[in-house]
C-alpha positions in Angstrom: 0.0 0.0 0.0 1.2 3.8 -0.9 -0.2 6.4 0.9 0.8 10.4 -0.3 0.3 13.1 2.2 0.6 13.5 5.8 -3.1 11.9 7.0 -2.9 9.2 9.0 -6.7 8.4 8.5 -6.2 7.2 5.2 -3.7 4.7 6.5 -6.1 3.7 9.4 -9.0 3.5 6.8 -7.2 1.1 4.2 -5.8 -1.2 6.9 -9.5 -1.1 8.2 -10.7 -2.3 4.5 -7.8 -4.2 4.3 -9.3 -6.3 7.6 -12.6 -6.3 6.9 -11.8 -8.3 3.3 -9.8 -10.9 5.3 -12.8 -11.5 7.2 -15.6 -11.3 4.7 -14.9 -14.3 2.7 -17.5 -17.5 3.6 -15.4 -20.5 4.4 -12.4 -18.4 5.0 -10.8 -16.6 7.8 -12.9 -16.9 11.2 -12.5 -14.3 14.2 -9.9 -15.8 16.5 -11.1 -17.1 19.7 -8.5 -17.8 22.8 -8.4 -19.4 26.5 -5.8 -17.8 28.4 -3.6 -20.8 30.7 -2.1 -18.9 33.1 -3.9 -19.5 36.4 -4.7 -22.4 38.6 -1.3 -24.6 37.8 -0.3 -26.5 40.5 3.9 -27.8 40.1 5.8 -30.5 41.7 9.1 -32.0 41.5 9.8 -35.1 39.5 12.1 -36.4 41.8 8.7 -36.1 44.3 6.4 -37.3 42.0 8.1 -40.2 39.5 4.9 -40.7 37.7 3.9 -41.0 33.9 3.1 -38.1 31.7 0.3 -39.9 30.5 -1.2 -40.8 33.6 -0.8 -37.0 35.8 -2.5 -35.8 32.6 -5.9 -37.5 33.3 -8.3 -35.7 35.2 -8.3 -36.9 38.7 -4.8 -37.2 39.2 -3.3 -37.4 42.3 -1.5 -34.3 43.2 -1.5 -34.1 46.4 1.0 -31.7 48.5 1.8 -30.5 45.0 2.3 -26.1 44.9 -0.7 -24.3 43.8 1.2 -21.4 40.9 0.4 -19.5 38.0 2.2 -18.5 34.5 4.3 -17.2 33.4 6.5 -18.6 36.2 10.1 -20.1 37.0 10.2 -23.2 39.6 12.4 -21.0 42.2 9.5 -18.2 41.9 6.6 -20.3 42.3 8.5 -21.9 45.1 9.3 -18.7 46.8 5.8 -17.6 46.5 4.7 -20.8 48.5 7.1 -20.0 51.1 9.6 -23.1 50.3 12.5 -20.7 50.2 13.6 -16.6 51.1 12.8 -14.1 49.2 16.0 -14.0 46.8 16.0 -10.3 46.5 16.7 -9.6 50.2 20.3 -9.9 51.9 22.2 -13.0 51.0 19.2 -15.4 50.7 20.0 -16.2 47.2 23.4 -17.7 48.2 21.1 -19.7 51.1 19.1 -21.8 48.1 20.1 -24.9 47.1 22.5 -25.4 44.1 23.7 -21.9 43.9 27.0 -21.0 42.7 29.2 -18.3 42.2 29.8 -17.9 38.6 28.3 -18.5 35.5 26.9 -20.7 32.7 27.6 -23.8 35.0 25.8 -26.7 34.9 23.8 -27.7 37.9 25.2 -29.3 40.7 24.6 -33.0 40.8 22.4 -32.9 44.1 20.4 -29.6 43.2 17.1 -30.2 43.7 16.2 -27.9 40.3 18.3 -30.6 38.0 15.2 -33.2 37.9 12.7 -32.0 35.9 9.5 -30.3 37.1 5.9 -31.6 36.3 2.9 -28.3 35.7 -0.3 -29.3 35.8 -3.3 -27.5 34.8 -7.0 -28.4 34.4 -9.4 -26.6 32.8 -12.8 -26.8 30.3 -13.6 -25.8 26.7 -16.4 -24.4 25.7 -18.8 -26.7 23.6 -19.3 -23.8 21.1 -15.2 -24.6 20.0 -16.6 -28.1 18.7 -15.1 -28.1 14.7 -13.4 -25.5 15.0 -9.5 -25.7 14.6 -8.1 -25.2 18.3 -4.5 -24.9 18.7 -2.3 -24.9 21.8 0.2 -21.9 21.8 3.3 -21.9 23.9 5.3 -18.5 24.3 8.0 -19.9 25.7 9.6 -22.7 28.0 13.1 -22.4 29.4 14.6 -25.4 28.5 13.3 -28.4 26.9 9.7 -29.6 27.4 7.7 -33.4 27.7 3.8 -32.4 27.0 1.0 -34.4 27.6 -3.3 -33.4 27.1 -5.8 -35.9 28.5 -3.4 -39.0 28.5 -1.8 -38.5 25.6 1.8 -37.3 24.6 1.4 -34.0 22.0 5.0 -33.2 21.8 8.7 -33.9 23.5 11.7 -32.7 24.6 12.9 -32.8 21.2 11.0 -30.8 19.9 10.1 -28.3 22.3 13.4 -26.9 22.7 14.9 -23.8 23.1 14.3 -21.1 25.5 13.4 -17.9 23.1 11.8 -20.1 20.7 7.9 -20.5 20.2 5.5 -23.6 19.5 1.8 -24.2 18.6 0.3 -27.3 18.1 -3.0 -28.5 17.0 -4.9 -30.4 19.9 -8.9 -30.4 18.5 -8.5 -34.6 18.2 -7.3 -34.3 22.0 -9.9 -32.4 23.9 -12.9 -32.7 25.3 -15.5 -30.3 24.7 -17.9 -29.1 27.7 -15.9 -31.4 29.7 -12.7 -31.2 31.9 -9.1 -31.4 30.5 -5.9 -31.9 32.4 -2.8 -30.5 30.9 1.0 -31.6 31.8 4.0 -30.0 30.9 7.5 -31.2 31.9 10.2 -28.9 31.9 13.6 -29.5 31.5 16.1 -27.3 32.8 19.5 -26.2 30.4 23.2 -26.8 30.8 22.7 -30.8 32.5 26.0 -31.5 31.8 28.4 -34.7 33.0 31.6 -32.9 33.9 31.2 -31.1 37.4 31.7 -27.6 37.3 32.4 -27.2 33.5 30.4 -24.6 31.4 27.9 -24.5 28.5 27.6 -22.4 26.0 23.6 -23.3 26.2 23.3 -21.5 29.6 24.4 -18.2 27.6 21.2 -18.5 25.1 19.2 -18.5 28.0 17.9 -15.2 30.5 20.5 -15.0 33.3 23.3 -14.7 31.1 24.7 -11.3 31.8 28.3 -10.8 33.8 25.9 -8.6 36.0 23.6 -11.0 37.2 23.7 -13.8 39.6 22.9 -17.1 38.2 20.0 -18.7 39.5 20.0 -22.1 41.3 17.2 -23.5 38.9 18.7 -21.7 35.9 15.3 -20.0 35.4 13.9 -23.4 34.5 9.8 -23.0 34.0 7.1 -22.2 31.9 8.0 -18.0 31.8 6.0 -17.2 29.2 2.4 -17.3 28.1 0.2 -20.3 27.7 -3.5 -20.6 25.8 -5.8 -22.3 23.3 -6.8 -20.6 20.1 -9.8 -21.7 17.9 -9.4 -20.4 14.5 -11.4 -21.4 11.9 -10.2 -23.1 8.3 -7.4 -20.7 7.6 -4.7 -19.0 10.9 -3.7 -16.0 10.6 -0.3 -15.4 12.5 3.1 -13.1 12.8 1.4 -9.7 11.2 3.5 -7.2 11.5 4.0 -3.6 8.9 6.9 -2.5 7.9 6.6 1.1 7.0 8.7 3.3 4.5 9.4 6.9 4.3 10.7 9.2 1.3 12.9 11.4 2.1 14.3 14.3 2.8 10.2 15.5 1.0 8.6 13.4 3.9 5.4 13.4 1.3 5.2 9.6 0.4 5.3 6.3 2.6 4.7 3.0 2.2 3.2 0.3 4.7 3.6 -3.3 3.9 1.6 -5.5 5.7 3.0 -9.2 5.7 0.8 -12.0 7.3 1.7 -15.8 8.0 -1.3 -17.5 6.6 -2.2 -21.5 7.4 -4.8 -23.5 5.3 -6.1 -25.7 8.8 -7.6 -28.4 6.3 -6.9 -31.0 3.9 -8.3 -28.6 1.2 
């Protein structure tokens, strides 16, 4: 798009046609519809709890003495905000948690209670009026590697869900179950579990916590520290939009707004 002049509701106005034609098509793009994860988690250590993906991902799990959290959220946070440790802001009471260590990008020590993994669980219900639409789970990032797990069933591993600045979405409408309740598991996987005591990883410096400046935390910032949710979309996702905007110059009289869009056909179609 080319807009002359210096109005900026002619820009406002095209975008707004612009929209509205995305939308107007039958069988086409439908308005977005999202579920927001981020309260009633409850966490647990693995090395508490040494049970199957599969089965702390059917409703009525047992999760007894587990720690009621929310997202986005690191283990040491959520454990702090149940009490387990200091705050680590005050004094010297982040040298007083277990596994810290002066330095950086070191792996954990062997007997840190943040090197097992760390089971989140969540349950929660969809509403019927989702049924055939295409629902999606969206992950804004997990610091390091993730196992995840919806109503029994494994959805995606460590594999691939790997990398701490890195996002993922993945379709889950075969999974669910509509006007009922769902249980979701994620394990998390902290970076930098390395054999040699003491040595360093490069993979601790593509992770938050890096900086010279800053203590390294005992659990590395291990957790889910970044948005979860469902989206229903209908046959065709729109993601990424972004516009990239152009002025001439030195006459400031003519720009240009590109407006790309990641578009996904959701059927076989």
């Amino acid at each position: 798009m080319v807009f002359y002049g210096k109005s900026r509701v002619a820009l406002y106005g095209m975008l707004a046609v612009w929209v509205a034609l995305a939308g107007s098509g039958s069988g086409g793009y439908a308005a977005e519809q999202s579920l927001d994860l981020d309260t009633g988690w409850q966490m647990q250590s693995s090395a508490v709890a040494p049970a199957d993906g599969a089965a702390l991902s059917q409703p009525g799990a047992d999760t007894t003495g587990w720690y009621p959290t929310r997202v986005p959220k690191t283990v040491l946070a959520a454990l702090v905000d149940n009490g387990v440790y200091p705050d680590p802001y005050y004094g010297i009471n982040l040298k007083r948690i277990p596994g810290y260590q002066d330095g950086l990008w070191l792996e954990m020590p062997k007997d840190s209670p943040f090197r097992a993994s760390w089971w989140w669980r969540r349950t929660f219900s969809v509403p019927e009026s989702w049924r055939g639409r295409h629902v999606f789970l969206q992950l804004d990032g997990i610091n390091y590697q993730a196992n995840i797990w919806l109503n029994g069933e494994k959805i995606a591993d460590a594999e691939t869900v790997k990398g701490m600045f890195r996002r993922f979405e993945f379709p889950v409408r075969d999974k669910l179950r509509f006007g009922g309740e769902n249980a979701l598991v994620i394990e998390t996987i902290p970076p930098g579990l390395l054999d040699a005591s003491g040595a360093r990883t490069k993979q601790l410096e593509a992770t938050t916590g890096w900086d010279d400046h800053n203590p390294q935390p005992p659990d590395l910032n291990t957790g889910i520290w970044q948005p979860v949710r469902l989206v229903a979309d209908g046959p065709v996702s729109l993601r990424h939009p972004y516009a990239e905007t152009r002025l001439e110059t030195p006459s400031l009289d003519r720009a240009s707004v590109t407006v790309p869009v990641f578009a996904r056909n959701n059927t076989d179609a």
